[in-house]
C-alpha positions as CSV (number, residue, x, y, z in Angstrom):
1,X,12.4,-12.2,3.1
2,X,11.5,-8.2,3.7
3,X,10.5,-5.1,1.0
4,X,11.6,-2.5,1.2
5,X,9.1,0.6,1.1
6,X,10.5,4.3,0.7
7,X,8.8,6.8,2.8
8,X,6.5,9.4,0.8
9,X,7.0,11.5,3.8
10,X,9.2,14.7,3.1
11,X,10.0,15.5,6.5
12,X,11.1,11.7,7.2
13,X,13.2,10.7,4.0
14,X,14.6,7.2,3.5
15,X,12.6,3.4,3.6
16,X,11.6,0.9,6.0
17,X,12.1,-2.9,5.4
18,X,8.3,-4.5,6.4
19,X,8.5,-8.9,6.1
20,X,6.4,-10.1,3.5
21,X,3.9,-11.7,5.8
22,X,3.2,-10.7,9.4
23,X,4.0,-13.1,11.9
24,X,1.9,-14.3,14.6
25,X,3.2,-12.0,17.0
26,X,2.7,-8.9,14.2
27,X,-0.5,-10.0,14.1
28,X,-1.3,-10.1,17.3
29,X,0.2,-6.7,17.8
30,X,-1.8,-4.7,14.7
31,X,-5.1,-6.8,16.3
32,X,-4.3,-5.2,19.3
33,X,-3.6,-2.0,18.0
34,X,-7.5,-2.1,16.7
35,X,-9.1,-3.1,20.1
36,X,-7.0,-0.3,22.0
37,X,-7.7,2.4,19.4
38,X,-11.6,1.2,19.4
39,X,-11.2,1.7,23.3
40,X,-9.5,5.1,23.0
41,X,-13.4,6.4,22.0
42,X,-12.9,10.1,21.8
43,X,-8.7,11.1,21.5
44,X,-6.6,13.4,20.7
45,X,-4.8,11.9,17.2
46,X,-1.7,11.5,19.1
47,X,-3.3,9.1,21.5
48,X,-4.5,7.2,18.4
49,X,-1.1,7.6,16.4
50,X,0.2,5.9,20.1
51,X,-1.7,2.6,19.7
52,X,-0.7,2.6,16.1
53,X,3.0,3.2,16.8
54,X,3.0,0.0,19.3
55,X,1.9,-2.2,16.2
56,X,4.4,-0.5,13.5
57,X,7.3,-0.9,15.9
58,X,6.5,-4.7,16.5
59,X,6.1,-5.3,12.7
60,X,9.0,-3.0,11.4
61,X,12.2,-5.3,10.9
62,X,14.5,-2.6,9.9
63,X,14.1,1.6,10.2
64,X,16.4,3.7,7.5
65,X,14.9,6.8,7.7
66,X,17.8,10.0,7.4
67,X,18.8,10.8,10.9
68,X,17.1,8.3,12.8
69,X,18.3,4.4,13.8
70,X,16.3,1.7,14.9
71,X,12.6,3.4,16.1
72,X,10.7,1.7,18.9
73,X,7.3,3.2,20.6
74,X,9.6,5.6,23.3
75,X,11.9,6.7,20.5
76,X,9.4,7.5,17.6
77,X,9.2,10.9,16.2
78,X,6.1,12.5,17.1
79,X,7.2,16.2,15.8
80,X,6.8,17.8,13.1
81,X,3.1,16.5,14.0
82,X,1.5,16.2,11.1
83,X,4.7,15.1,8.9
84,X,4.9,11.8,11.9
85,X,0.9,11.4,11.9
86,X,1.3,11.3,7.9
87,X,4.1,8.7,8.5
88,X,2.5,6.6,11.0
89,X,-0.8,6.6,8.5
90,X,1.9,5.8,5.4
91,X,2.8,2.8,7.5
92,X,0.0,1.8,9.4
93,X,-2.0,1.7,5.8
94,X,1.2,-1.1,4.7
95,X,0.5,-3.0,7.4
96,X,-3.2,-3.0,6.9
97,X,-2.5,-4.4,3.3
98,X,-0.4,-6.9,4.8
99,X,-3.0,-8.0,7.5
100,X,-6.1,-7.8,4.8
101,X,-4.8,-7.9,1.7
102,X,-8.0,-7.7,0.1
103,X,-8.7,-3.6,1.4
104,X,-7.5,-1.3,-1.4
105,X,-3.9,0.2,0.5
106,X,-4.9,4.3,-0.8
């Protein structure tokens, strides 16, 4: 089973379809994601928003945003910048509730 979230994003209308738990491999990826931002020490935010796309990609099971098909790390938007950092946070955050459900998703 999969929701269904609709991006708050303006410049990247449509929804994403998350599961409803992570699977071990999700996990494993959005753990990862952690240890390589931690790593990354002082970045530029696209090198962060990098690490954090590797862990959306692997947990996304299906992309329908408006002009865009199935996303993977080489194919993700990163321009406007701020509209994809603000959409990479948006879904980064949903996982982040998924993985610890017990930190407030703001």
């Amino acid at each position: 089973m999969s929701k269904t979230i609709t991006s708050p994003v303006k410049e990247f209308p449509g929804s994403v379809e998350l599961p409803d738990r992570l699977t071990m491999p999700q996990a494993l990826a959005f753990e990862q994601s952690i240890r390589d931002g931690q790593e990354l020490g002082e970045a530029s935010q696209t090198q962060y928003d990098a690490v954090m796309v590797e862990a959306i990609c692997a947990c996304v099971e299906e992309w329908n945003l408006e002009d865009f098909g199935q996303l993977a790390p080489d194919t993700f938007p990163a321009t406007p910048r701020i509209s994809s950092a603000e959409l990479i946070a948006w879904l980064y955050g949903e996982i982040i509730g998924m993985y610890n459900p017990e930190v407030p998703n703001e």
